[in-house]
C-alpha positions as CSV (number, residue, x, y, z in Angstrom):
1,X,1.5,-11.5,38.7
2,X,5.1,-12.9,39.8
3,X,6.5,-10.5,36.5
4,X,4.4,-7.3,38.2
5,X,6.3,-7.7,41.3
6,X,9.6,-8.7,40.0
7,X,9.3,-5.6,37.7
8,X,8.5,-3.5,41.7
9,X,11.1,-5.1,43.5
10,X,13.6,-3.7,40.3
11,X,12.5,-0.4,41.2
12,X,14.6,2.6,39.3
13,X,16.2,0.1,37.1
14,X,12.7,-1.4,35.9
15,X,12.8,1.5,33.8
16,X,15.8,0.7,32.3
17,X,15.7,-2.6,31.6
18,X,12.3,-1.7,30.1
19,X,14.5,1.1,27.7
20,X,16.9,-1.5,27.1
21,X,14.1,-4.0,25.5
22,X,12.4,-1.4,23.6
23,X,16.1,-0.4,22.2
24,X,16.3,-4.3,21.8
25,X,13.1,-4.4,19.7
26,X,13.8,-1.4,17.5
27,X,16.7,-3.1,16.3
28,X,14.4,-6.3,14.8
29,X,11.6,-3.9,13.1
30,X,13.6,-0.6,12.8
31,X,11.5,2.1,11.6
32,X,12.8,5.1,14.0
33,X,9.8,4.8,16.3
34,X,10.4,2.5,19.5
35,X,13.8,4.0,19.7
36,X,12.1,7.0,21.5
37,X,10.0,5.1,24.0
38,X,13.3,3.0,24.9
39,X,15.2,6.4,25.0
40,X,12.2,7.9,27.3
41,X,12.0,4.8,29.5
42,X,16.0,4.8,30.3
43,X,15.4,8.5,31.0
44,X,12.8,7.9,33.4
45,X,14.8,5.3,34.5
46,X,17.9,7.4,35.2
47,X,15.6,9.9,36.9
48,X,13.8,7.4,39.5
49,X,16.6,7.3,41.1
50,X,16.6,10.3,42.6
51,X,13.5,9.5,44.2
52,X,11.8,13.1,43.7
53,X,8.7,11.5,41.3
54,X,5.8,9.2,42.1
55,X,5.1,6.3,39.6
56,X,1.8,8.4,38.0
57,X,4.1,11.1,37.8
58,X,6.8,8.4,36.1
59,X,4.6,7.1,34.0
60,X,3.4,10.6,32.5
61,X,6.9,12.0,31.9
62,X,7.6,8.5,30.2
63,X,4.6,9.6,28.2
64,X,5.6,13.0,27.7
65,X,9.1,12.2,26.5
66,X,8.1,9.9,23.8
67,X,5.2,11.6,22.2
68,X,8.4,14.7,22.6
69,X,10.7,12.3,20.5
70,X,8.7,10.9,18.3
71,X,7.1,14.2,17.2
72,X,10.9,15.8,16.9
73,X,12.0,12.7,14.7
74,X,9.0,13.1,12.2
75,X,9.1,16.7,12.0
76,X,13.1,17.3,11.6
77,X,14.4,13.7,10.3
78,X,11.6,12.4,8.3
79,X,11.0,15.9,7.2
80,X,14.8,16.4,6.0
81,X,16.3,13.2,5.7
82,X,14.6,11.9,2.0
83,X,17.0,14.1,-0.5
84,X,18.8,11.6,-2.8
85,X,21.7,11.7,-5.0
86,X,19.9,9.8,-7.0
87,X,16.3,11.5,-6.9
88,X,15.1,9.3,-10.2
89,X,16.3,6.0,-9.2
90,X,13.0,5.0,-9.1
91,X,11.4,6.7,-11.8
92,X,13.1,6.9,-14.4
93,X,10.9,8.4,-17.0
94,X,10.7,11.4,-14.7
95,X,14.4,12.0,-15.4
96,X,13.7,12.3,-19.3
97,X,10.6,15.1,-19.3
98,X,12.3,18.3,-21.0
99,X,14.9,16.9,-22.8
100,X,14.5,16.8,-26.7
101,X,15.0,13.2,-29.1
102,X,14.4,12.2,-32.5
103,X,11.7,9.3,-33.7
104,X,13.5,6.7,-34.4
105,X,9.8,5.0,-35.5
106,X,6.9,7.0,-36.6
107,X,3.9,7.5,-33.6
108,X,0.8,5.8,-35.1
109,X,-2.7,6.8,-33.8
110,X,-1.1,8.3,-30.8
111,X,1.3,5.5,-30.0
112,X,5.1,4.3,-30.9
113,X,8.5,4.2,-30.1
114,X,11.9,5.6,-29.5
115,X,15.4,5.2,-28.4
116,X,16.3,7.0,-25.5
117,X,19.9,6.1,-24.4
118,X,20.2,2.1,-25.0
119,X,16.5,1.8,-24.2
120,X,13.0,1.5,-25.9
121,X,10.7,3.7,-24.9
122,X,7.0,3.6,-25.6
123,X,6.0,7.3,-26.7
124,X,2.4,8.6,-27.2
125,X,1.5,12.0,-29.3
126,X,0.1,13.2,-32.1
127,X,0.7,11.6,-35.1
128,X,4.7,12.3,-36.4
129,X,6.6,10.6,-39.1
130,X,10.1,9.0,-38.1
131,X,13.2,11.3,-37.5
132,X,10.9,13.9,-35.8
133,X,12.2,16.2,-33.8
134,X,10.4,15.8,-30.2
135,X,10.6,17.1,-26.7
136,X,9.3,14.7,-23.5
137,X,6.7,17.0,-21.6
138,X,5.4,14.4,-19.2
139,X,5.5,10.5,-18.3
140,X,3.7,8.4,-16.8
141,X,5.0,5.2,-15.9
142,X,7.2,3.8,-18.6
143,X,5.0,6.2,-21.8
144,X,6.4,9.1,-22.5
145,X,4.4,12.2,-23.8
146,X,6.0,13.6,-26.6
147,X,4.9,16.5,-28.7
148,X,6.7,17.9,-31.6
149,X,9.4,21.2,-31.7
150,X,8.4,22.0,-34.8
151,X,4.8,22.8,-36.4
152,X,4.6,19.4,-38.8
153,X,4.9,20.7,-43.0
154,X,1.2,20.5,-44.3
């Protein structure tokens, strides 16, 4: 009960101290969340002050002003922000389907290998003897699909 009245006797500046923890917390689990209910709580803050709102009416433009920011920041930054220079860093097998390699080991009941670059890949398709001509139409994970570019001789 003591921290209820200390936080009344603060008043206006309640509010902001309240921001400034929030802030304080955003900065040890950041995720782009609690930095809008600090942000709203300091602008309440700055706005008690003046007197002019009750502390329902406080409380609901705190409210208001967070579900405001929060809904802004998802929308437009999280919306926006995730282009990459580097959109395959992460999959890298995605960066290969289209492009067009030779078998540099035949692809056995649906399954062998090939050297893309300075790595191994695992390749699946139809049957093809080495030094195959091949494009990459699709991976998944670390397989690559791989059909042939031409017809194979019968």
């Amino acid at each position: 009960m003591d921290l209820v009245n200390w936080f009344i006797e603060l008043g206006p500046w309640a509010w902001i101290v309240g921001g400034f923890l929030l802030l304080g917390v955003e900065l040890l689990v950041p995720g782009g969340v609690v930095v809008w209910f600090g942000l709203a709580a300091i602008a309440v803050g700055i706005q008690a002050f003046t007197g002019f709102l009750s502390w329902q009416f406080q409380w609901l433009l705190f409210g208001v002003l967070s579900v405001i920011g929060v809904a802004l920041w998802t929308v437009y930054f999280k919306g926006n922000g995730g282009k990459s220079d580097r959109p395959f860093l992460n999959k890298r097998s995605q960066k290969f389907v289209g492009d067009t390699y030779t078998l540099d080991e035949p692809i056995v009941n649906g399954k062998g290998r090939m050297k893309v670059g300075d790595s191994w890949w695992r390749v699946e398709g139809p049957d093809m003897p080495a030094q195959t001509r091949v494009k990459v139409v699709s991976a998944e994970g670390v397989v690559l699909n791989v059909l042939p570019l031409e017809a194979p001789a019968t």
